[in-house]
C-alpha positions in Angstrom: 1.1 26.3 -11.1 -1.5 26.8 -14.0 1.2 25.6 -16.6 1.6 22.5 -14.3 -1.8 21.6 -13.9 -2.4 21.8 -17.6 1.0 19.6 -17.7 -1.1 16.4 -15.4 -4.3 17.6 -17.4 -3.2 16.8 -21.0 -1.2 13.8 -19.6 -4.5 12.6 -17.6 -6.7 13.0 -20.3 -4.1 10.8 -22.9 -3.9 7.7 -20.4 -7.8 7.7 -19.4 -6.6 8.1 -16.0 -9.8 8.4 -13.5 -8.4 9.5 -10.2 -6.5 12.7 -8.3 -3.7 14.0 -8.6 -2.4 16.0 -5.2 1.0 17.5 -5.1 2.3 20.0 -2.5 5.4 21.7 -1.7 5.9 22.0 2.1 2.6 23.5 2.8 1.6 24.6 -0.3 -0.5 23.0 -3.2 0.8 22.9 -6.3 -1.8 20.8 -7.7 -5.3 19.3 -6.8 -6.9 18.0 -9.6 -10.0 15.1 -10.2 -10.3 13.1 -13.2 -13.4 10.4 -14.0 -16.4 9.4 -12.1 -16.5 7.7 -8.4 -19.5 6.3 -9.8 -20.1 5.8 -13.9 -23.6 4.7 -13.4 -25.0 8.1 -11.1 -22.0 9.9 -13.1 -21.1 11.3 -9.5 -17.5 12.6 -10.1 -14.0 12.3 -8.1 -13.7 14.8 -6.3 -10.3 15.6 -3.9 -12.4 13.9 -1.0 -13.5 10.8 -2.7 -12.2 7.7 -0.8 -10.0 5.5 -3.1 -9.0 2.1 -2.8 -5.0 1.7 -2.8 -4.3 -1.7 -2.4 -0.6 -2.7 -1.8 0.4 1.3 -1.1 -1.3 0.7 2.8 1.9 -2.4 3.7 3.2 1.0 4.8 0.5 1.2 7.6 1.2 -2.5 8.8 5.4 -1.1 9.1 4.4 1.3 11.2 2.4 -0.8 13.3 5.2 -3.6 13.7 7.0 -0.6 14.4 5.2 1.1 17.4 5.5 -2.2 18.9 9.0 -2.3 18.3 9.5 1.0 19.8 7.5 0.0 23.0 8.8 -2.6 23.9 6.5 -5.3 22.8 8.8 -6.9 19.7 11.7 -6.2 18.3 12.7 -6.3 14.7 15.2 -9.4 15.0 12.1 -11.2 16.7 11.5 -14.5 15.4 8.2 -15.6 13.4 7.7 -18.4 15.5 8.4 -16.7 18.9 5.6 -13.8 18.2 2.9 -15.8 16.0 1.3 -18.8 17.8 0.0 -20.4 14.7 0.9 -23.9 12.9 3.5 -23.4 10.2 4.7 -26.6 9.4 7.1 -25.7 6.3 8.7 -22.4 7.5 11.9 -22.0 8.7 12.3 -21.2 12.2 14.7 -18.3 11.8 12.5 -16.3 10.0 12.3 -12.8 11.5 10.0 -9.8 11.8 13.0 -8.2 9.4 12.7 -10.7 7.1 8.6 -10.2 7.0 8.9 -6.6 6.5 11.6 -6.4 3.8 10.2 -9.1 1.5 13.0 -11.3 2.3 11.7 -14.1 4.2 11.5 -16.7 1.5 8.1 -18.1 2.5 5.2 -19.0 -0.1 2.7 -16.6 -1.2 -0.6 -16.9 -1.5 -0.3 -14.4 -4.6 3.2 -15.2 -6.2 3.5 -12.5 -8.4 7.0 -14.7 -10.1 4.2 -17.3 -11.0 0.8 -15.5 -11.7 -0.3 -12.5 -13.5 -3.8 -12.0 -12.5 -4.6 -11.7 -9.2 -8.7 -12.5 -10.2 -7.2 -16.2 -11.0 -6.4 -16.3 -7.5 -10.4 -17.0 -6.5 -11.0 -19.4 -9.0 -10.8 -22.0 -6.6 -10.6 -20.0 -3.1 -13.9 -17.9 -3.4 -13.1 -14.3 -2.5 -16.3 -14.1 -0.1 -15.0 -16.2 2.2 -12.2 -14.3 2.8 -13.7 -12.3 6.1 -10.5 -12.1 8.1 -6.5 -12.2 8.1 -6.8 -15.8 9.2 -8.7 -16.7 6.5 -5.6 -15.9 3.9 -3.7 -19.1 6.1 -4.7 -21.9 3.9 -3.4 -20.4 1.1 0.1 -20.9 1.8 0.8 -21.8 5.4 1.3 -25.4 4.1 3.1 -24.6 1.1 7.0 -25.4 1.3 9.9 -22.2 1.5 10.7 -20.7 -1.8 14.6 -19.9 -0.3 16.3 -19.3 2.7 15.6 -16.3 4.8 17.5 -13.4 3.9 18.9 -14.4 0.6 17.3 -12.1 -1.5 14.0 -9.6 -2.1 11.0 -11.1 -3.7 7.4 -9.4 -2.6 5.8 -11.5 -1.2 1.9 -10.6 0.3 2.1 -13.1 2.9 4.4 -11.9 4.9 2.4 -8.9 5.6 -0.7 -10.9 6.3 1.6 -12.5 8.7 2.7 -9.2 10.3 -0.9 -8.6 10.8 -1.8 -11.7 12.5 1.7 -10.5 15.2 -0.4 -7.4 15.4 -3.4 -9.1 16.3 -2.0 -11.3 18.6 0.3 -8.9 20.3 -2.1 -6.5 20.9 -5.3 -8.0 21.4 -7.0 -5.8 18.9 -8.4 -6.7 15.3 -5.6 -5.1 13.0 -8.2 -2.9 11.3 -8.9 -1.1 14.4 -5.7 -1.3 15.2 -4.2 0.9 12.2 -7.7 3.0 12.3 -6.7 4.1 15.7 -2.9 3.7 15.9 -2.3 5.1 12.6 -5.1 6.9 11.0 -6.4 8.8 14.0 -3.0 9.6 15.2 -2.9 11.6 11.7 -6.1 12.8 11.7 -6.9 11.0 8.3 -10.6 11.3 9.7 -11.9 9.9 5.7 -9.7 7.1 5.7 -10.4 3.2 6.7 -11.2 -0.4 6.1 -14.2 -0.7 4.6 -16.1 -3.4 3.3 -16.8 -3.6 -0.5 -20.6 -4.3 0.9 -20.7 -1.4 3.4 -18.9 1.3 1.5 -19.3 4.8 3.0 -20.2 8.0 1.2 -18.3 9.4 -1.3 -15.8 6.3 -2.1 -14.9 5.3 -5.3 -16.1 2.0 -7.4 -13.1 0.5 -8.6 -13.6 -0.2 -12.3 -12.2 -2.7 -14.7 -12.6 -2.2 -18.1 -12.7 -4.1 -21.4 -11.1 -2.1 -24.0 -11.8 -4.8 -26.4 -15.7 -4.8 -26.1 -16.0 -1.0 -24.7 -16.8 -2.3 -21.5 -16.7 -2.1 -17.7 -17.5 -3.8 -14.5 -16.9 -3.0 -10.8 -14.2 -5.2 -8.8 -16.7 -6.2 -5.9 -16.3 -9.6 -7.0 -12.4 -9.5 -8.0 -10.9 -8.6 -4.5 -11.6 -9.4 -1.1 -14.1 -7.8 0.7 -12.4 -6.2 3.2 -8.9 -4.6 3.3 -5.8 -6.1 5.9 -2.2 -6.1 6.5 -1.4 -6.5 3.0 -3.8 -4.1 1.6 -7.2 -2.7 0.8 -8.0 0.7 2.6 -9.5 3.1 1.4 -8.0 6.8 1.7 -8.6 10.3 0.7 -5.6 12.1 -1.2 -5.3 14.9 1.5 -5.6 11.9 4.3 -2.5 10.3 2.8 -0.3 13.4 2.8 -1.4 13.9 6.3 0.4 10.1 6.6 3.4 11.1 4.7 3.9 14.6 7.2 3.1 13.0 10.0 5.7 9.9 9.4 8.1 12.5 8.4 7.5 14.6 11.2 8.1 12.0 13.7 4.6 11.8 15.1 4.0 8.2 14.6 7.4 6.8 15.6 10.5 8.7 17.0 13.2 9.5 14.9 15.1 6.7 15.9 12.3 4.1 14.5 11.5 6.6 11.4 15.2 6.4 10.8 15.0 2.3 10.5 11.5 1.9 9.0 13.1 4.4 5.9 16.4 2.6 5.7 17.3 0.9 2.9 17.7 -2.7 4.0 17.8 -4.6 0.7 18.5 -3.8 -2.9 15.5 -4.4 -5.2 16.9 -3.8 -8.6 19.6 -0.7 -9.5 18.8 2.5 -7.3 15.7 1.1 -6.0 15.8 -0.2 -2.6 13.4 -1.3 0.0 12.8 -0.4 4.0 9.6 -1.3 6.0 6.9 -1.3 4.0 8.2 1.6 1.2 10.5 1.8 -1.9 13.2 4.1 -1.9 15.7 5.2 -4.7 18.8 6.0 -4.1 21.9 7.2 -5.4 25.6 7.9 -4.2 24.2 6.2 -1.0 21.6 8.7 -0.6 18.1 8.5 -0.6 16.0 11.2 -3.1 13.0 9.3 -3.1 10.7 7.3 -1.1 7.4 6.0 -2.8 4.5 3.2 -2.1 2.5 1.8 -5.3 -0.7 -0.6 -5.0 -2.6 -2.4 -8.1 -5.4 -4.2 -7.6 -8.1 -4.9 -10.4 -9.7 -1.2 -10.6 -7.7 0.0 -8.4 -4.6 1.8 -8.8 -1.9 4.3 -6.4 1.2 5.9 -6.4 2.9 7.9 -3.3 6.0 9.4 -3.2 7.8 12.2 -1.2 11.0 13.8 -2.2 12.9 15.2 0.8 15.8 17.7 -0.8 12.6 19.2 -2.7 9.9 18.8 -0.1 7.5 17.6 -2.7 5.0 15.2 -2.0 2.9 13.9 -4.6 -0.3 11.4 -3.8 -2.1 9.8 -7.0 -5.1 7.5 -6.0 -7.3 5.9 -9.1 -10.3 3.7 -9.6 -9.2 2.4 -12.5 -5.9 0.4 -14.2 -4.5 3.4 -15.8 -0.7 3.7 -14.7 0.1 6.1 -12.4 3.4 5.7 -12.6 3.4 7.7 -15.4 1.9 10.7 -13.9 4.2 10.5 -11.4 7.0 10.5 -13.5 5.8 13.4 -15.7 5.2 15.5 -12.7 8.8 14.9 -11.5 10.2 15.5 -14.5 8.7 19.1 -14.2 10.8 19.5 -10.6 14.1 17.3 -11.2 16.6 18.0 -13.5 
C-alpha cells in the first residue's frame, strides 16, 4: 500500500494534478490520497471529503433514473421520444427512442457538438451561461436544429440527449430532476455530501474549479465558464467516498434489480476497439467480456475519472478541480494491478 501510494504521489505531483485519488479493493482502501487546494486564495486544501465537480461522469445518474422508471413500469426502453416528452421538436425523427437517448445513438443535434467545437466556453459566447437556470433552458439550443443521422446508425456523444432524458424524468415524474436524483439516487446510497449545487450557493467544503494559464502563470475560477447549476447531462458535485458508495450500491443491486443492472451495463454499441457503451457508462471489453466499466467528465476546471473492475474488485474514484488528466492516473494505477 505505502509503495502504491508513493506510485499516484510521484505521478500526481509530475502532472500538477489537484484532486483525490480513492482506490479500494472490496472493502478495503488501498489508497486515499489529496492533492491541491479546494480553495487557492484561503489555501484551504482537498481533503477526501471535499465536494468536486464531475461534470459528464453524473449521465450515469440520469441512466439510472430512466432506468427506475423502466423497471416500474412507467417507460420502457424501446419508448419513443415523442410518446414520453410533450415538447415541440420539429426536426427530430419520430422513431427516436429512450435507447437511442441513452446510448448516444439518436442522431439528434447537440447543443455542444464535440465533432464541431473544442471549447465548451465558446458555447456562451452568444447564449449567456446565466441564463441557463433550468433543463428547459438548454431547448433552444438545438431543438430547432436539423438530425445529424438516422437513429441507430452509429455512437456519437451527444449532451442533448441526456438533457432530453431529464426533461422525460421531469415530466414523468412530476419532480424537478435534481430532486429527483438527490432522492432516487443519492439518498438511496447514502451519498449524504453529494448534490446539485449552484455555483452561487456552493456548500462547505466544495471545490473551486480552476482554469489555468500556463502561458501567463495564471488562474481563474470557472463560475463564469459553466452553467450554474448541474442537470441530466452533468454538473454535481460529489465526494470520492460518496461515489464509491454509487458504484457498490449499483453493483450490489440496490438501485435497480439485477435484471435492469444487467441492461443499464450491457454493451449496446461499439465506440471505438474494446470500448463500448451501455446506459450512461463506458465499458471495455475483450473476448466478449467485460473487465472494465468507467465514467469520465471534463468541464473547464473540472475533471473525473470512475472505473470499477469486477474480476479484481477494484474501484478506483479520481475527482479534480483542475484540467490535469486523470486518465493518466488511472492508467498508472491499473497498471500496478493488471498484467
Amino acid at each position: 500500500m505505502k509503495k502504491l501510494n508513493q506510485f499516484i504521489t510521484n505521478i500526481s505531483n509530475k502532472i500538477n494534478f489537484s484532486g483525490v485519488v480513492y482506490v479500494k479493493q472490496g472493502e478495503r482502501i488501498l489508497s486515499d490520497l489529496s492533492f491541491g487546494y479546494a480553495d487557492r486564495a484561503e489555501e484551504r486544501l482537498n481533503t477526501s471529503s471535499t465536494r468536486f465537480g464531475i461534470a459528464s461522469g453524473c449521465k450515469l445518474f440520469t441512466a439510472i433514473g430512466i432506468s427506475q422508471l423502466v423497471e416500474e413500469g412507467t417507460l420502457d426502453f424501446n419508448t419513443r421520444l415523442a410518446d414520453c416528452l410533450n415538447i415541440h421538436l420539429p426536426h427530430f425523427d419520430k422513431e427516436i427512442t429512450i435507447h437511442h437517448l441513452l446510448t448516444h445513438t439518436s442522431g439528434i443535434p447537440d447543443y455542444f457538438d464535440e465533432e464541431v467545437m473544442k471549447n465548451y466556453e465558446d458555447l456562451w459566447k452568444t447564449s449567456p451561461v446565466y441564463e441557463i437556470d433550468s433543463l428547459k433552458d438548454f431547448l433552444p439550443l438545438f431543438q430547432a436544429e436539423p438530425m445529424k443521422f438516422r437513429p441507430g446508425e452509429r455512437f456519437h456523444y451527444n449532451n442533448a440527449g441526456y438533457i432530453l432524458l431529464g426533461l422525460i424524468i421531469e415530466e414523468q415524474t412530476g419532480r424537478r430532476f435534481t430532486e429527483y436524483i438527490e432522492s432516487e439516487v443519492f439518498h438511496k446510497c447514502n451519498m449524504k455530501e453529494s448534490g446539485y449545487f449552484s455555483l452561487d450557493q456552493l456548500p462547505g467544503n466544495t471545490a473551486a474549479g480552476y482554469i489555468d494559464n500556463h502561458k501567463e502563470n495564471t488562474w481563474r475560477t470557472n463560475i463564469y465558464s459553466i452553467p450554474k447549476k448541474g442537470g441530466s447531462d452533468g454538473g454535481a458535485f460529489v465526494t470520492a467516498p460518496d461515489m464509491m458508495k454509487l458504484w457498490e450500491a449499483l453493483f450490489d443491486y440496490k438501485l435497480l434489480n439485477e435484471e435492469t443492472t444487467r441492461k443499464l451495463l450491457y454493451p449496446h454499441v461499439q465506440v471505438n476497439g474494446e470500448v463500448h457503451y451501455g446506459y450512461g457508462i463506458y465499458m471495455n471489453q475483450k473476448n466478449q467480456h467485460v473487465h472494465k466499466y468507467h465514467v469520465m467528465g471534463y468541464d473547464p476546471g473540472v475533471s473525473f475519472r470512475a472505473s470499477i473492475y469486477p474480476d479484481l474488485n477494484i474501484k478506483i474514484v479520481i475527482p479534480s478541480n483542475v484540467e490535469a488528466e486523470p486518465f493518466e492516473l488511472t492508467k498508472a494505477i491499473e497498471g500496478c494491478f493488471i498484467e
